[in-house]
N, C-alpha and C positions, 0 to 999 in steps of 0.2 A: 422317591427322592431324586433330585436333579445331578448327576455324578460331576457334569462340565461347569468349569466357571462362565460359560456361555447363557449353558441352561439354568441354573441360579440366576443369572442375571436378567431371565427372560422370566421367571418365575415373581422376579419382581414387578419387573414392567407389568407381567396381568395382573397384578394385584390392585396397583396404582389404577391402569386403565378401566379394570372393572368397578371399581368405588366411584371413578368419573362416570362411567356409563350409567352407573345406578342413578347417579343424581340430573342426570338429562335425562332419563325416562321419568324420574318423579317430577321433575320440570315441565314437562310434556304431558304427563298424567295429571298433574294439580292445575296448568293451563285449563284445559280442556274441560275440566271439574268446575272449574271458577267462571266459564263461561257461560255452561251448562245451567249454572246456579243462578247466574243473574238472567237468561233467559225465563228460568222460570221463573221467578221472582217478578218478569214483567218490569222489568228496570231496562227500557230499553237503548236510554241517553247514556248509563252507564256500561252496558253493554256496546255500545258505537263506541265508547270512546279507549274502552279496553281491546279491541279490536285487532286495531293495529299491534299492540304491544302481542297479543295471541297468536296471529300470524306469525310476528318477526321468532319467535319461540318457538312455534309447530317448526318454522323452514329453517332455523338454526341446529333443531335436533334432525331433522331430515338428513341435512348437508351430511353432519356428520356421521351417518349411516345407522344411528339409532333405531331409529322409524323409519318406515318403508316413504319416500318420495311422493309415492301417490298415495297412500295413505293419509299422511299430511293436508295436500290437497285437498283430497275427498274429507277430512274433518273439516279444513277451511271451508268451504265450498256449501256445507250442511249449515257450518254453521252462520254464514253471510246470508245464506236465504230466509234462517229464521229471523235474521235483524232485520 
């Protein structure tokens, strides 16, 4: 248990931040999923056109330190040569 009104107050804050973090990794995870799926799927006009939206997603979770940087990248990057 947190004894300071500091550490209370910080015991909030991770609480808040971890609920965000969750959902930019599910973000980032169902991106990726949803890419995935229309590759296979051989839908490849609808994949081009999802594209852009999957990047700006991959490098928005990137930025914010969710996902590793090159990581991102290298998902991008896999997945532009299957299109």
């Amino acid at each position: 248990m947190p004894n300071t009104k500091s550490a209370i107050r910080r015991v909030r804050r991770v609480k808040r931040q971890t609920s965000v973090n969750k959902i930019r990794k599910s973000k980032f995870k169902s991106a990726v999923k949803h890419m995935e799926t229309l590759i296979k799927k051989g839908d490849k006009k609808k994949a081009k056109d999802y594209f852009p939206k999957f990047q700006s997603i991959l490098m928005q979770v990137a930025k914010t330190g969710i996902a590793n940087k090159k990581t991102a990248a290298r998902k991008i990057s896999k997945i532009s040569k299957k299109i």
